[in-house]
N, C-alpha and C positions, 0 to 999 in steps of 0.2 A: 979142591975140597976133599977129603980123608973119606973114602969109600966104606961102607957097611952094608953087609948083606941083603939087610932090607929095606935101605932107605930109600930107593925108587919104586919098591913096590907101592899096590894101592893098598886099599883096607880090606879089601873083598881077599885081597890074595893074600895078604898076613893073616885072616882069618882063617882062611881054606889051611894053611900051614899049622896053624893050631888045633885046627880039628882032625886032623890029620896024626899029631903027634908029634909031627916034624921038629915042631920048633914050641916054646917052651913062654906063656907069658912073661914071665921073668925075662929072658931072653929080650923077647921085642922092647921091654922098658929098658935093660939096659944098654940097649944098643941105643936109644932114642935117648936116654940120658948122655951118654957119649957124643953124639952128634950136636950137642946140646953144649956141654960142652967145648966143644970143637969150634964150631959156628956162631955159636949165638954173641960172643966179645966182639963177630965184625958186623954183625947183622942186628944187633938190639931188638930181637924179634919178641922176647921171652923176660918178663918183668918180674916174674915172682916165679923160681923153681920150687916144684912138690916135690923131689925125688922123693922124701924118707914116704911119705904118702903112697907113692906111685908106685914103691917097692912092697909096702905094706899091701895096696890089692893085689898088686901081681901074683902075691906067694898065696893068695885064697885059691881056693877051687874055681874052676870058668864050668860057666853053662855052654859047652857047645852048640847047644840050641840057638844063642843069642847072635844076632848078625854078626857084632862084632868082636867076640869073645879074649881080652887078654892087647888089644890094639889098641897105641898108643893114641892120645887124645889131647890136644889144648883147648882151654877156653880165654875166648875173649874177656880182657877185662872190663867189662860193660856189659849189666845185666845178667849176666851167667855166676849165680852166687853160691859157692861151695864153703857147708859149715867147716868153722874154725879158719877160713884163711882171708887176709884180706883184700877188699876192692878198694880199688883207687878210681876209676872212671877214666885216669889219666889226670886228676887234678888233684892238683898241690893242696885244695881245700878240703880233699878227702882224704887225704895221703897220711900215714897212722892212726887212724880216727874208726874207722869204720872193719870192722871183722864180722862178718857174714855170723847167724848164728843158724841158717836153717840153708841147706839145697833150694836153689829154687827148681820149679818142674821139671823144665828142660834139662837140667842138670841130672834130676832123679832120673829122668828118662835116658838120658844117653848113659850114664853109669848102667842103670839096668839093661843097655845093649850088649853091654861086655865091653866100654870103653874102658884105659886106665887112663885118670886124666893124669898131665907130669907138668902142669905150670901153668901160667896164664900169660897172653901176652897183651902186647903194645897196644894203644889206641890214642888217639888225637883227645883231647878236653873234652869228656862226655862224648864222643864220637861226631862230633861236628863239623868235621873238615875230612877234605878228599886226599889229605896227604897224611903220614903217623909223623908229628914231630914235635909232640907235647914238650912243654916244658918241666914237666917234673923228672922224665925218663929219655929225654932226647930224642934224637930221630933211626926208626926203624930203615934198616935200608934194602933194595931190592939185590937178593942175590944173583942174577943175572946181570947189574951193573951199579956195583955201590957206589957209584956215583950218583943212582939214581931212585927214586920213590918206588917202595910197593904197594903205594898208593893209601887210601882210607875210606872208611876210617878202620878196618879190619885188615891196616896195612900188615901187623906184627904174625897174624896169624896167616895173611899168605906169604908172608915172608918165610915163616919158618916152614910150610907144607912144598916151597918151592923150592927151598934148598935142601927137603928128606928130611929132617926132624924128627915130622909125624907125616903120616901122609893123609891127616885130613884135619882141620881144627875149626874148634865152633866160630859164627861171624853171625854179625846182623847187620842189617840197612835201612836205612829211611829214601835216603837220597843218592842209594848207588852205593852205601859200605861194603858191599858184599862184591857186586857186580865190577866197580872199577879198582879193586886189589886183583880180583880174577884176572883180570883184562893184562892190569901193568906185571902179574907174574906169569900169566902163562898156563894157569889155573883152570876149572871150573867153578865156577859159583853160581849159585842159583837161590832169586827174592821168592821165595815161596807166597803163596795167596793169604794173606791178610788170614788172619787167626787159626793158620793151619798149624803152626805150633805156638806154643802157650808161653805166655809172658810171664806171669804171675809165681807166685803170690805176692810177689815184691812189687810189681809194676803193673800190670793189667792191660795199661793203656799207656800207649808212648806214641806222641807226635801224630794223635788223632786218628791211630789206625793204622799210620805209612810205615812203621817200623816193624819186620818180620827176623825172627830168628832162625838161622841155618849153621850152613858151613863153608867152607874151602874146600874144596879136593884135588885130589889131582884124578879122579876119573866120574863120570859121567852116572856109574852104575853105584861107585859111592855114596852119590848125592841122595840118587834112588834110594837106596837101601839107607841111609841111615833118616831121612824122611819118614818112610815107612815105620822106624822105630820111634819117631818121636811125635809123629803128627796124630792129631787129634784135641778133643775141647778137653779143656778143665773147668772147674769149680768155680765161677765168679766169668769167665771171659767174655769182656763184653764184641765181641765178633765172633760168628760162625764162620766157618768153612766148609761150601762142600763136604761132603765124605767121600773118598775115592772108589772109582769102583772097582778096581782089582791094584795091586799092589807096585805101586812108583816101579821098583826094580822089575815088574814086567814089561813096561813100556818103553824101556832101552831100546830093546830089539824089536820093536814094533815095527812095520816101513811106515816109513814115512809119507808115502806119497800121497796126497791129497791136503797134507795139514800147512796151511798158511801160517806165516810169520809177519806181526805188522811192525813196520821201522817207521820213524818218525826222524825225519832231516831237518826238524826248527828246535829249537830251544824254547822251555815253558817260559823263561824268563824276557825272549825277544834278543839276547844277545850272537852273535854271528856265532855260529858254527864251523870249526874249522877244517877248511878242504879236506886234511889228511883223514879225518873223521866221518866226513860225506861220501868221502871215495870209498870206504870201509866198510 
């Protein structure tokens, strides 16, 4: 894979380089458009490219204040809706029909972090399955062995954050979309607590509560930090969430000792659990 300056870094540190002076927003999109290039013909990560968009924020002024000022961004295509471009869900019944005419929240919100978004990617029919291989867009594949899944339904978006793209892109889960792309890339992902970010205004409520909106990352203090910019209630949400009481990215470095983890070795559905899985 064709090396670039910053496609291993995380988001914490392409920021720190932008506030810094070092490096130039423009800069980090078009290097992420290049990789993009580069990549994405064997990795089907990325369905719909923003560049002229993506060039178009980067040339604005950044608020250094914002976590993540000038740092490249994907959104999943499910749920994450940015005016003027279209969603597909990954279904052919949606597929030239439908053009977003308003931001949804989480969208307003991560823009207002200092994100540039540059594309959307891949996702299984409405996000329904644990692998990306819709049939309108084909199959996303895992860049660590394209022979093999980076799983779903937020396969497209750890695909691309695993192979340097972006180095973090938006995801959601109901039933593990978030959770088993992290796992099959290499990733972090994390299901945040039921209406700690906002769904709405398009959706409110999806699959009774179990659906949460996040990301991919490739680091831990990412996840943190861009949480922190996005969490909290909106206008209509029917679930609260806690309010935190100091801010995600301080609890990185938290110690750990005393805080329990609870795992579960059965299946909700009763069906066998496999070894490799239990030993894990």
């Amino acid at each position: 894979m064709n090396e670039e300056p910053f496609a291993f870094m995380d988001a914490t540190e392409q920021a720190d380089l932008v506030r810094k002076g070092e490096v130039k927003p423009l800069e980090l999109c078009e290097a992420a458009i290049r990789r993009i290039e580069s990549l994405n013909p064997k990795l089907n990560a990325i369905i719909f490219r923003m560049d002229d968009l993506a060039r178009e924020s980067a040339r604005r002024p950044v608020d250094p204040n914002t976590p993540f000022p000038g740092v490249p961004f994907l959104l999943k295509d499910l749920a994450a809706e940015y005016a003027g471009t279209p969603i597909t869900e990954g279904s052919r019944f949606l597929h030239g029909c439908c053009i977003s005419t308003e931001d949804s929240e989480l969208v307003t919100r991560l823009r207002a972090a200092g994100t540039i978004i540059v594309g959307k990617t891949n996702t299984p029919e409405f996000g329904l399955l644990p692998t990306t291989e819709p049939v309108l867009f084909g199959p996303s594949r895992n860049p660590w062995n394209t022979g093999r899944t980076p799983g779903g339904s937020s396969g497209g978006s750890a695909a691309a954050v695993a192979a340097g793209l972006v180095p973090m892109a938006h995801a959601n889960d109901g039933g593990g979309s978030i959770r088993i792309p992290a796992a099959c890339c290499g990733l972090f992902g994390l299901k945040p607590t039921r209406g700690n970010n906002p769904l709405g205004p398009h959706y409110g409520d999806m699959g009774s509560g179990l659906v949460a909106e996040h990301a991919v990352t490739r680091s831990v203090r990412d996840s943190a930090a861009l949480l922190d910019a996005t969490s909290g209630p909106d206008i209509g949400d029917p679930y609260w969430a806690p309010p935190k009481l100091q801010p995600y990215v301080d609890e990185v470095s938290r110690d750990l000792k005393g805080l329990r983890i609870a795992v579960s070795t059965m299946a909700l559905t009763g069906a066998t659990v496999h070894p490799e899985c239990l030993k894990a």
